[in-house]
C-alpha positions in Angstrom: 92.6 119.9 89.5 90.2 118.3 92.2 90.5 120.8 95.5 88.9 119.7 98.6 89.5 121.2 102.3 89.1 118.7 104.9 88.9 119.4 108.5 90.4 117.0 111.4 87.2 115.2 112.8 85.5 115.2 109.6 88.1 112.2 108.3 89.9 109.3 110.3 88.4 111.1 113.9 90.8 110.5 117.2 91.5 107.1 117.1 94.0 107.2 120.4 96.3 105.0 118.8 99.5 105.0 121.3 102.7 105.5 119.9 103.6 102.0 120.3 100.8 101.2 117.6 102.4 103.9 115.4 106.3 102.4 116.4 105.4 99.2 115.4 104.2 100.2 111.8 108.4 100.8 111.4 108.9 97.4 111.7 107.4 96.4 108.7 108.4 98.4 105.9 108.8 97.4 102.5 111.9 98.0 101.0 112.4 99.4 97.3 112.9 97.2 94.2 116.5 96.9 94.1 115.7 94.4 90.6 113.4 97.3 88.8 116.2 99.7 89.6 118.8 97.6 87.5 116.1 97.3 85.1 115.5 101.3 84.7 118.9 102.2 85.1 120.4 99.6 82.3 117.7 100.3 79.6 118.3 104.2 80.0 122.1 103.4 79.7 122.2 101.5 77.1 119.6 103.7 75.0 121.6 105.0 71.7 121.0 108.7 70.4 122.3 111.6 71.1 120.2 112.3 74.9 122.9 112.2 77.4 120.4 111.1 80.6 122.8 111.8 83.4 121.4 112.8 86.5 117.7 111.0 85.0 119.1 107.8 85.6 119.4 107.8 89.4 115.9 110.0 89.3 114.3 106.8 87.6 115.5 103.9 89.0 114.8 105.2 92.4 110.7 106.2 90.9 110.6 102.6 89.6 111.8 101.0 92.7 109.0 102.2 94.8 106.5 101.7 92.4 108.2 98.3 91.1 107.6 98.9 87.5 110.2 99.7 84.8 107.5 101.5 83.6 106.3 103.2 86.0 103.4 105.7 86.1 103.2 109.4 87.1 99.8 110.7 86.3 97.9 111.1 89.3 99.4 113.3 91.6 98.4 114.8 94.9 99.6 117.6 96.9 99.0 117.6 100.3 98.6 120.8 102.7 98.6 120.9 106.6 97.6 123.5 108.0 97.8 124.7 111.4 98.9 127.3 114.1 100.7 127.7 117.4 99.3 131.4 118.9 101.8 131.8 121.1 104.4 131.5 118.2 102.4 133.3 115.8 103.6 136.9 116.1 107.2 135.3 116.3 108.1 133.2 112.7 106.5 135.3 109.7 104.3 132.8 108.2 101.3 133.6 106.5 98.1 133.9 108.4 96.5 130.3 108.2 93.5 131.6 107.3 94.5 134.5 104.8 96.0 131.0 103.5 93.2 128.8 103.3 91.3 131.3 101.7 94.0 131.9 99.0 94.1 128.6 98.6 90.5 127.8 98.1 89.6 131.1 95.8 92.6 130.3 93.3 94.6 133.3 94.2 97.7 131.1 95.8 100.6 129.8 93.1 100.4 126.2 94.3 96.3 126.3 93.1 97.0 127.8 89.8 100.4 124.8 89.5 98.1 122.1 90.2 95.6 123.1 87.8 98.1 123.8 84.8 100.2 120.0 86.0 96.8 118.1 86.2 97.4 117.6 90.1 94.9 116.9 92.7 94.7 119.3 95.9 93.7 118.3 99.6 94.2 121.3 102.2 93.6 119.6 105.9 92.7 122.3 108.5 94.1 121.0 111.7 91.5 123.1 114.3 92.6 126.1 113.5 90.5 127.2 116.1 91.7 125.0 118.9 93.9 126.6 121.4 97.2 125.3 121.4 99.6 125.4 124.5 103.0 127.4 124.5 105.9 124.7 123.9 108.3 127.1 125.8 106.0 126.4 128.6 104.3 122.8 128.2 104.0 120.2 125.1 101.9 121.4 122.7 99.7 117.7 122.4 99.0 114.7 124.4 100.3 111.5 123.1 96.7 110.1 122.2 96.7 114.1 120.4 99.1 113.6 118.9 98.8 109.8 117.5 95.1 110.6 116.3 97.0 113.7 114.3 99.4 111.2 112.9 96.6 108.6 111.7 94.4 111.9 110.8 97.6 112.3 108.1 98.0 109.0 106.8 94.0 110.0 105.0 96.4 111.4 102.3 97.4 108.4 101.0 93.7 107.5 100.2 92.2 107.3 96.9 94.6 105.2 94.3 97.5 107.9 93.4 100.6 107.8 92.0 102.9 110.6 93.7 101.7 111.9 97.0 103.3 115.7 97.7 103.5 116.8 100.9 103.7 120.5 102.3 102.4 122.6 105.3 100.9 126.0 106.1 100.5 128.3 109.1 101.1 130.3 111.9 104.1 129.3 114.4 104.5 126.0 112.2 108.5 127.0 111.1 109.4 127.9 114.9 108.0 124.7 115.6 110.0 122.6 112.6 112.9 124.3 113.5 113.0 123.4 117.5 111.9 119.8 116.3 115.2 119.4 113.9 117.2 121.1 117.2 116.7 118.2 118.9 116.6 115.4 116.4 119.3 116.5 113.9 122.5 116.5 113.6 122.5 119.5 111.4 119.7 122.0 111.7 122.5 125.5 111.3 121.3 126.3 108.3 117.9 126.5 108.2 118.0 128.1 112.0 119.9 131.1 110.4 117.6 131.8 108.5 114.6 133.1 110.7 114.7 136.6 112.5 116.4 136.2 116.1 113.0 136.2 117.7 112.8 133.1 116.3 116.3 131.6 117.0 115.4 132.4 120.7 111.7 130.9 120.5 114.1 128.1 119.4 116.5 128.0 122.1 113.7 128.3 124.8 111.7 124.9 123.4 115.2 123.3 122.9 115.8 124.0 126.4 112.5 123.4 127.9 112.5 119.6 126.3 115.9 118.3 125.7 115.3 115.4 128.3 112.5 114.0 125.7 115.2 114.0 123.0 115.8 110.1 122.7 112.4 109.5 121.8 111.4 111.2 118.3 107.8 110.4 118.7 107.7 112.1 122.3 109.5 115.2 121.2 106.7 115.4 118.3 103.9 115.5 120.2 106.4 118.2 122.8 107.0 120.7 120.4 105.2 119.6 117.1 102.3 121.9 115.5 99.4 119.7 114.5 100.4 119.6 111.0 103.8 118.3 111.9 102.4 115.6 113.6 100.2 114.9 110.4 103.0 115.0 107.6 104.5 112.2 109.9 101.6 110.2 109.7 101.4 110.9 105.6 105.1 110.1 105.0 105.0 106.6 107.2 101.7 105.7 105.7 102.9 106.4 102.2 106.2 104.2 103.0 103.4 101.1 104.2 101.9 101.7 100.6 105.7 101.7 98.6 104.4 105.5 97.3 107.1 107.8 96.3 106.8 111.1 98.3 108.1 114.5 97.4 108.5 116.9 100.4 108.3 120.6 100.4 109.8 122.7 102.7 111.3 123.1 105.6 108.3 121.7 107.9 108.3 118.5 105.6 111.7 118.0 106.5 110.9 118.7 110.4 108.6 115.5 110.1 111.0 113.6 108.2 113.7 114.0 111.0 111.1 111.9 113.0 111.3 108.8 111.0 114.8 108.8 110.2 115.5 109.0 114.6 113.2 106.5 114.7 115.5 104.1 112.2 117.9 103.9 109.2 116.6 103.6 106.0 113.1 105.1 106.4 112.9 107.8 103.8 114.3 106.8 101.0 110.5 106.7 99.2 111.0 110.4 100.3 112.5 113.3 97.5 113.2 116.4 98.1 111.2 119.4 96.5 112.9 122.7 94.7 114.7 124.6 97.1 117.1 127.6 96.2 118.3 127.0 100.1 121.7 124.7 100.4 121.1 124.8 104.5 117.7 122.6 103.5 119.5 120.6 100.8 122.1 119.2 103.4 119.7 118.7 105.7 117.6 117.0 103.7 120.8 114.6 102.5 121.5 113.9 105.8 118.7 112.8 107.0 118.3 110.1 103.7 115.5 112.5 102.0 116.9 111.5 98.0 118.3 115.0 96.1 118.8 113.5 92.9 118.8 117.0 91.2 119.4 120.2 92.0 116.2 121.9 91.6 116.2 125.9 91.9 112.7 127.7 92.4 110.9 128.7 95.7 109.6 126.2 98.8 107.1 125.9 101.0 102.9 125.6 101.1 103.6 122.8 98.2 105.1 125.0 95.7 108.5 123.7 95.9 107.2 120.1 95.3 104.8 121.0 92.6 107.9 122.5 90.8 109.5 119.3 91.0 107.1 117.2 89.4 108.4 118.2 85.8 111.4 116.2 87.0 109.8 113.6 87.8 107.4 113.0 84.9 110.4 113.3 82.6 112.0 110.2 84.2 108.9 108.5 83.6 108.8 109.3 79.9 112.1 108.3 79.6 111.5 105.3 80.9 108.4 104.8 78.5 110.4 106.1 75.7 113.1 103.3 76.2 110.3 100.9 75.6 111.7 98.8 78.6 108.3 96.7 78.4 109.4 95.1 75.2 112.2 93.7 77.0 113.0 91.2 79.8 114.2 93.2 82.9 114.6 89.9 84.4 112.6 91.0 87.4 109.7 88.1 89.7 106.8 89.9 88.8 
């Protein structure tokens, strides 16, 4: 496991890139490989012995769309952390202390450090100023849009450095309270996960809902409103891992906040994204309808990357099975 903490201003710096920059990124998406998806899915079906693949099937041929291999390779991993706080939502969600968390993280002591180190995966933590004040959404927005678009491109750094699977999770004070008033006002379906925070938090909620619902038809503009920092920056890792065709697993409920972001902002723009383990079916719909793939249902614990790293098993068997089907000593009939 290679663990490295990385502060913002150490990497990427405020670029002021306006959301227009950031908008027009959307425009040019690549889109999976429909062809490699055939391919995966045909050699798996048509495999003899006694392994019924089921649910694996869909699980591979969407892995080897966005990597565009039948074959494709899961071996270097990443998880991701953000982490961030609101103070004047601290008190109010019942996350754990961001630096209690960092150091956790750091020393060993946390179960996503001791799961990367047993799966082989590499670790990035991302302190978002933990010691910058941060404004009261209730009251004001919580970032400027050059703020906020700097966050975003300060998030697309964890895309860097030639991986295969890019993780993505956050950590922090205020961060849920956040998520949770983002999805109010993007998605069509945020009940679930609302009921279940304490009803200090449902009316946190309700006060940000209400305090921004004119910004509502612009997803970028009710980020930077009512988005922590590492909101902002798990929007900037998702759309920069969708520039670069690399498949995504998100983590908890945070990673879907940013996620409801990019699917306002247009049809069709997570489907690199899976979801992580959840034992939550409020998060699981969610996550379906917003496009997020749930190709299995995954039981464990979410959240501060623990939910993705548990479903990395899942996806490393697809690859194997893949491999095992020996699909490179056949013509999947795909340019390339």
């Amino acid at each position: 496991m290679a663990f490295s903490n990385t502060r913002l201003g150490e990497v990427g710096g405020p670029t002021g890139l306006p959301f227009d920059d950031i908008k027009a990124v959307l425009r040019h998406f690549p889109e999976p490989d429909a062809c490699r998806a055939r391919a995966a899915r045909r050699m798996l079906a048509e495999r003899e012995g006694g392994v019924r693949h089921g649910s694996l099937i869909p699980l591979a041929a969407w892995l080897a769309s966005w990597k565009g291999a039948t074959r494709p390779a899961v071996e270097r991993m990443q998880l991701a952390l953000f982490v961030s706080r609101i103070d004047p939502l601290a008190d109010i969600d019942g996350n754990s202390n961001a630096v209690a968390f960092l150091n956790a993280i750091s020393s060993g002591a946390h179960l996503a450090s001791q799961l990367c180190l047993r799966q082989g995966a590499g670790l990035k933590v991302y302190d978002l100023a933990l010691e910058a004040a941060t404004p009261d959404p209730r009251l004001e927005p919580v970032m400027s849009e050059q703020e906020c678009a700097a966050t975003m491109a300060f998030g697309m750094e964890a895309t860097a450095g030639g991986i295969d699977v890019l993780a993505l999770s956050r950590a922090g004070e205020g961060g849920e309270v956040a998520a949770l008033a983002l999805l109010s006002l993007l998605s069509d379906d945020d009940s679930g996960p609302l009921s279940r925070v304490s009803g200090a938090a449902q009316a946190a909620v309700a006060a940000i809902v209400a305090r921004h619902r004119e910004a509502a038809g612009d997803p970028f503009e009710v980020l930077r409103r009512v988005g922590s920092r590492d909101l902002a920056a798990l929007v900037g890792a998702i759309l920069a891992a969708r520039t670069q065709r690399l498949p995504v697993i998100l983590d908890g409920l945070g990673a879907l906040a940013a996620a409801a972001v990019l699917a306002r902002a247009g049809a069709h723009n997570l489907g690199h994204c899976l979801l992580g383990a959840t034992d939550d079916p409020g998060v699981r719909r969610l996550a379906v309808s917003l496009g997020v793939n749930d190709f299995q249902a995954l039981p464990g614990a979410e959240g501060e990357g623990v939910g993705a790293l548990l479903a990395l098993p899942a996806l490393r068997a697809a690859a194997d099975a893949l491999a095992i089907a020996e699909v490179s000593a056949h013509a999947d009939g795909c340019a390339g």
